[in-house]
N, C-alpha and C positions, 0 to 999 in steps of 0.2 A: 742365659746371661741376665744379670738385674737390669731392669729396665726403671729408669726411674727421671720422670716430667715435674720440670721446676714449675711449681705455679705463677712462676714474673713471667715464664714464656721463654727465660734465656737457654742456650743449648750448651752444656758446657758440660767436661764429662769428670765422671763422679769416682774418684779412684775407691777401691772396694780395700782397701787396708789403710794401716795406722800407721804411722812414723812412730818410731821408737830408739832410734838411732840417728844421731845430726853428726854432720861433718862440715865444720867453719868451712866457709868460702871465702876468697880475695877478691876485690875487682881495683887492679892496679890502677892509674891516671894515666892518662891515652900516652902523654909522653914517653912514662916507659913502656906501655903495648908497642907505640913506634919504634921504639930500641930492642925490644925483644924478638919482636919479628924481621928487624934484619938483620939482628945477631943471631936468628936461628934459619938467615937464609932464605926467608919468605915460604917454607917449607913446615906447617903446621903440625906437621910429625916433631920437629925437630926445639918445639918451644918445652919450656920448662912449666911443670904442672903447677908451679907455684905465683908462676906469669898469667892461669890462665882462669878467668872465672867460671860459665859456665863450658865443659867437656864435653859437647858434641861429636868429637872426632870419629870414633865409633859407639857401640852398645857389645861391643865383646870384649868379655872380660871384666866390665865396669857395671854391670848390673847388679840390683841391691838384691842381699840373700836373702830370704823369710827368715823367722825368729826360728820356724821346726828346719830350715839347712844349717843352722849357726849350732841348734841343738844336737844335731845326726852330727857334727864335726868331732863331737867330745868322745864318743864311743868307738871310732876307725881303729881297726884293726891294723896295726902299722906292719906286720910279718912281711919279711921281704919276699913270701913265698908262699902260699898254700892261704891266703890269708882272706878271712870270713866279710871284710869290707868287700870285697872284687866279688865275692860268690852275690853278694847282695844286689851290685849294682847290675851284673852277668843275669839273676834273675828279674830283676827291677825292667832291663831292655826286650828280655824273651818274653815278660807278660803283655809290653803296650808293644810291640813289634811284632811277636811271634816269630823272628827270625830265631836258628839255634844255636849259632856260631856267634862268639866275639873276640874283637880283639881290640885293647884298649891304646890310644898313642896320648900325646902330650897335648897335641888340639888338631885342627881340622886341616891344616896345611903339610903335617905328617900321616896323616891317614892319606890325603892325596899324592903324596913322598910313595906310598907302598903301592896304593892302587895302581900308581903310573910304572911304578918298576916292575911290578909283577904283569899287567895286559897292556901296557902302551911299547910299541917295539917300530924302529924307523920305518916312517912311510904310513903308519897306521892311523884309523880316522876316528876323532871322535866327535858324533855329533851332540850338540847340546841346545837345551832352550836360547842360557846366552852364559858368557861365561864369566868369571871370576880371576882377577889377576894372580892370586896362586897357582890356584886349578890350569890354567894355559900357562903359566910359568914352567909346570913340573910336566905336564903334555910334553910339550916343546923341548925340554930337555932332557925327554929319553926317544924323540925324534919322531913326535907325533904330530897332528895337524886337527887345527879344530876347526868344526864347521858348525858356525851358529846359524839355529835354524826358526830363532825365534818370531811369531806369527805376524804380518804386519802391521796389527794393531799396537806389537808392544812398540813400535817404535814412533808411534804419534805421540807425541807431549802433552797436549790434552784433549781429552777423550772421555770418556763413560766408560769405557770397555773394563769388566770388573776384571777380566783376567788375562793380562796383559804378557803376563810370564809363560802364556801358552806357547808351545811349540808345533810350528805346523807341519803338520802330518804328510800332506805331499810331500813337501821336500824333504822328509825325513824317508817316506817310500823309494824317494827319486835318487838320494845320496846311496843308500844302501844296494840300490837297483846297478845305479851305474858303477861301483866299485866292486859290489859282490862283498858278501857278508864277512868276507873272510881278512877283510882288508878294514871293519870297524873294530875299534879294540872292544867299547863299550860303548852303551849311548850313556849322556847324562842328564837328567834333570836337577836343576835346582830350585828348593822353595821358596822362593821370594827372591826374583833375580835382584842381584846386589846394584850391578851398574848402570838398572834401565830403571831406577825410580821406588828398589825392592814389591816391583808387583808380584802378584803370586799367578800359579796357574790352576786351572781345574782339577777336579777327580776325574770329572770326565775325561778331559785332555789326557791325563796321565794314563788310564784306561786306555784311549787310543792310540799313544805310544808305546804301549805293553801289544796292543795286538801286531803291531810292526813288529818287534822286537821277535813274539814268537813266532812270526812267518818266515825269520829268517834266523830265526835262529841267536838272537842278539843278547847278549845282557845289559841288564834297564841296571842302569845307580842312580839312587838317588840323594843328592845333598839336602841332609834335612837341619844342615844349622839354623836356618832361619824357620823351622818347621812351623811355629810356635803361630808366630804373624799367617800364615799360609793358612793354620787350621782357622783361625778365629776367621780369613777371610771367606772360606771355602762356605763355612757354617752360616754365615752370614749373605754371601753374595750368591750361591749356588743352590737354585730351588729344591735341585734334588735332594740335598744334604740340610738343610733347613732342620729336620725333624730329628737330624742323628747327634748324638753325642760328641764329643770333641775326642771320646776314647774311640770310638765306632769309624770316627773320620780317619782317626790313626791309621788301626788296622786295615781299611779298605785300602789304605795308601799303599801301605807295608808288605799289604799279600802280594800288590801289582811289583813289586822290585826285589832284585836278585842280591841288592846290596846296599844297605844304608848308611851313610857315615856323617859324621856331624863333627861339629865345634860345639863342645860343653861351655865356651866361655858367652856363648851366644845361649843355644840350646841349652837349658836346665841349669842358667844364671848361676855357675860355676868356673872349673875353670880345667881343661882337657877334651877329650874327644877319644873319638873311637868307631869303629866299622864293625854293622851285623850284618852277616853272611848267611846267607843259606843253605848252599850246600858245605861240604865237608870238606871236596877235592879242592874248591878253591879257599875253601879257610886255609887247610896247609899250605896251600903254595904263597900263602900269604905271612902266615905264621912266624917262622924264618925270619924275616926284617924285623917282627918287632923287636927282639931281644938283642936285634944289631943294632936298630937307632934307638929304641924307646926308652927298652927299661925290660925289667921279665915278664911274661906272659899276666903277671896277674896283678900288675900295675900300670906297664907300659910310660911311664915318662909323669905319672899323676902323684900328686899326693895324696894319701889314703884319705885326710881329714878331706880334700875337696873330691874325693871319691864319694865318699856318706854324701857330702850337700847335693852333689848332683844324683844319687837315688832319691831323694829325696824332690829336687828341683824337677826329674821329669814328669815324677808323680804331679806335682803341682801342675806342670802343664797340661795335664788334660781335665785342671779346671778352667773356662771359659772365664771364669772371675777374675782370675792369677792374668791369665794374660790377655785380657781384652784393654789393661789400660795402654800399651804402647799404639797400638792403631787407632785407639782411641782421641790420644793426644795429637798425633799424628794427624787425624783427621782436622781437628782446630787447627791446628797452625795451617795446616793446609789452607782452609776455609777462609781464616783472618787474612793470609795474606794474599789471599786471591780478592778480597774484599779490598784491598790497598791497590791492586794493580800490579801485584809484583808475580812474576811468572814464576810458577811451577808446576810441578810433574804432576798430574791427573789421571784417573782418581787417585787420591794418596796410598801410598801402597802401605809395607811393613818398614822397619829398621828404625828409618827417620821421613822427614823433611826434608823435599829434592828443588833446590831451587833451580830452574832452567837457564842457564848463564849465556846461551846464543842468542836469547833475548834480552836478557838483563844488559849483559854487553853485548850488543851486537857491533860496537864499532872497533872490537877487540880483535884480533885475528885470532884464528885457532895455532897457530904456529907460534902462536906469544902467549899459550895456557891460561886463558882467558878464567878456568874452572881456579886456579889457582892463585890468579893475582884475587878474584872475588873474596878467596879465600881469607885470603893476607888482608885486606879492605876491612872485610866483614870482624875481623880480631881487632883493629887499630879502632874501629870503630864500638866495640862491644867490648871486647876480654873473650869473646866466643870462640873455641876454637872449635871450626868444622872442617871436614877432607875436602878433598879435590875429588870430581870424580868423572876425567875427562882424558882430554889427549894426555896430561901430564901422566895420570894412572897407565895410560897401551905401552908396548914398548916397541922400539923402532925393529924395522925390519931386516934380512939377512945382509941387506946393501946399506942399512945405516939410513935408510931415508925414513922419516918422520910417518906414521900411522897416525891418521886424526880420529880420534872419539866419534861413534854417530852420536852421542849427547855430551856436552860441556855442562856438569854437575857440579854444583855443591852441597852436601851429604851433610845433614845438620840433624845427626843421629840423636835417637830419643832414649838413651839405656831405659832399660823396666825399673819402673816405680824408685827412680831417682829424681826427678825435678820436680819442681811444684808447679802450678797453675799461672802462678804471679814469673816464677822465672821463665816459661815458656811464653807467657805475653809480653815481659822483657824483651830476649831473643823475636817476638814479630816487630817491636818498635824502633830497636835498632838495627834489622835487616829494612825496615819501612823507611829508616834513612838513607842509609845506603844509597836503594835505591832510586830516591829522591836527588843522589849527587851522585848516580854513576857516571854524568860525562866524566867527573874528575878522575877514576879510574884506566891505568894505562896496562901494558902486559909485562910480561916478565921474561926475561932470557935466562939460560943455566948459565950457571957460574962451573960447578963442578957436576957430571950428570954422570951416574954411574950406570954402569950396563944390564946390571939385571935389577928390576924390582923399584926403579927411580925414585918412583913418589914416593918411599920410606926415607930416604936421606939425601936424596937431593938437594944441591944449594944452588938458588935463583937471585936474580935480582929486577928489581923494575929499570923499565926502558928508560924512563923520566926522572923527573923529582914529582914524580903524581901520589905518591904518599905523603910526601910534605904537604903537598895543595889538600888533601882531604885532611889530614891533621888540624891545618888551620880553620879549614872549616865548619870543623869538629870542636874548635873552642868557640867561634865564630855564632853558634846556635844553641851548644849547649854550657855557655862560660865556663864554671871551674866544676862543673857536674862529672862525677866519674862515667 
């Protein structure tokens, strides 16, 4: 990784490519951010992208393509069948994976669509580091049961611990022991747990749940949408690996798991996904769904042009240069606004910037989505739109009662080598206000709350009139300033 020291002494980190491509921004007047968000329900999914200045929300999907993916788009082989783009990207994953099987889907939430219909069956256990609101979506609805077994240090809010995403190993020997092997469908690992802060986990760690795994016989899967962030941290944080390559990292990952699958819109800043397999017997039994939901075996649900950028985008990922700037950025904002007093997730992981909201509001109940009125707050006051990433994300249980978050988040996503320096120091000044007037902040009740999946369309509203009081506020300090 370029390592490069300002002579002022300032620390601020140095993006290794050139803008070549702008895309106008808007930053509406707080009046209408106030009318926008509660015409979209207080539900930051639900605003319109022309309401919204900087797009935090997530980094999937929204990540900027190099000039050589934009190049690989012109030459895709668009054949509905046999077609020389799919051999490309088929060899592109068997080179940095070495897995021999693939099968390509639409993104990462239909690769979990197949995985769960083919090994999760009622009553079956899956355990994982921590999980992800699709992934126990699609668990759960073919009558599966997930057991996070993530280690106790990921669920301290701030810490040192560089690998947070670890999954401990006792309890993983102890789930497996007590149920007998035959009753786990798969285990999972994911790189960079999404909803404890995007921390990552070990090689090592990973190594010690592959030995679990083959004392009983288990299959390891790993989610490697977030790979990207995981490898730069692994390279970085984990003495062992200090000296290896970010390709080298790959494959030690890749040899330890029976199954890889990813979100391309994440993974290789495109836009699809897909599963490498190892063996054969369970490629076929897999095979089958794709051409039921995807698309045919040698597109799966993709567009050939975003097929070429992501051969192309993985490649790029196992340069350390390509993507060291999102953990990068990540780390500053972290940094500045632990410098302000405003609480957040520690050490900074991958994705984004996790503010800790049972601090920020503590006087918020969890039962009135504390992660989400922040959410709504932090727009009225900025144009920023970030996620919710707390009770309002779980979903209630078989009786209907409420499941609270162990962290009330809000997820202030950093896509790859889309913001600039000045707009992420923006985003710490007006979260530094915020925080300066969260008494005025109150929580939210659903309006309309749908059953599966809420936090995409859900409609909320505030308990108060506590969005008018921060409105006025908001003219109050900063007069007619957008």
């Amino acid at each position: 990784m370029a390592q490069v020291k300002f002579f002022s002494g300032e620390q601020v980190p140095l993006e290794m490519h050139k803008v070549r491509i702008v895309q106008k921004l808007n930053l509406p007047p707080v009046e209408h951010r106030l009318k926008a968000i509660t015409e979209a329900g207080n539900n930051t999914f639900l605003l319109q992208n022309k309401d919204v200045f900087m797009d935090m929300l997530t980094d999937s999907g929204v990540n900027a393509m190099s000039d050589q993916q934009q190049a690989a788009m012109l030459i895709a082989d668009d054949s509905y069948a046999g077609s020389a783009t799919y051999t490309r990207l088929e060899s592109k994953l068997q080179e940095i994976f070495g897995l021999p099987y693939f099968l390509p889907a639409h993104q990462g939430r239909a690769c979990e669509n197949i995985l769960s219909q083919v090994l999760v069956s009622p009553g079956s256990i899956v355990p994982m580091n921590y999980h992800f609101t699709t992934t126990k979506a699609h668990i759960t609805l073919n009558g599966g049961i997930v057991e996070e077994l993530i280690s106790d240090a990921g669920l301290e809010v701030v810490s040192v611990h560089p690998f947070k995403g670890n999954m401990d190993i006792a309890k993983l020997s102890a789930i497996i022991e007590g149920h007998g092997s035959s009753k786990i469908a798969f285990v999972r690992m994911e790189a960079g747990t999404n909803l404890i802060g995007g921390q990552p986990f070990s090689l090592e760690n990973l190594a010690d749940v592959r030995r679990v795994c083959d004392k009983h016989d288990v299959l390891l899967v790993l989610d490697a949408s977030l790979l990207a962030d995981n490898l730069h941290f692994i390279k970085n944080r984990e003495e062992s690996c200090n000296d290896l390559s970010i390709r080298e990292i790959t494959r030690k990952m890749a040899d330890l798991c029976d199954v890889i699958y990813f979100s391309a819109r994440k993974l290789g800043c495109a836009r699809g996904g897909g599963i490498c397999i190892r063996t054969e017997e369970l490629y076929r039994r897999m095979r089958g769904l794709v051409p039921l939901y995807e698309g045919f075996l040698t597109y799966g649900g993709m567009s050939v042009r975003e097929m070429e950028a992501l051969t192309v985008g993985l490649d790029e990922t196992m340069d350390e240069d390509v993507i060291n700037q999102g953990p990068q950025f990540i780390s500053f904002m972290v940094d500045e606004l632990q410098k302000r007093g405003v609480p957040v997730i520690t050490p900074a992981g991958g994705l984004g910037c996790h503010i800790n909201v049972m601090q920020f509001l503590e006087h918020v109940p969890q039962a009135q989505y504390p992660a989400g009125a922040l959410a709504s707050a932090l727009y009225i006051a900025s144009g920023i739109r970030g996620m919710e990433r707390g009770t309002l994300s779980e979903q209630r249980d078989p009786d209907g009662n409420e499941v609270f978050a162990n962290m009330e988040l809000v997820r202030l996503a950093l896509p790859r080598r889309v913001f600039t320096l000045s707009q992420v120091k923006y985003a710490i000044d007006r979260i530094s206000w915020v925080y300066e007037n969260r008494h005025l902040i109150g929580g939210l009740v659903f309006t309309e709350e749908p059953e599966i999946l809420r936090f995409f369309y859900g409609r909320l509203k505030p308990v108060s009139d506590w969005q008018q009081k921060l409105f006025e506020k908001f003219r109050e300090d900063f007069g007619d300033s957008l």
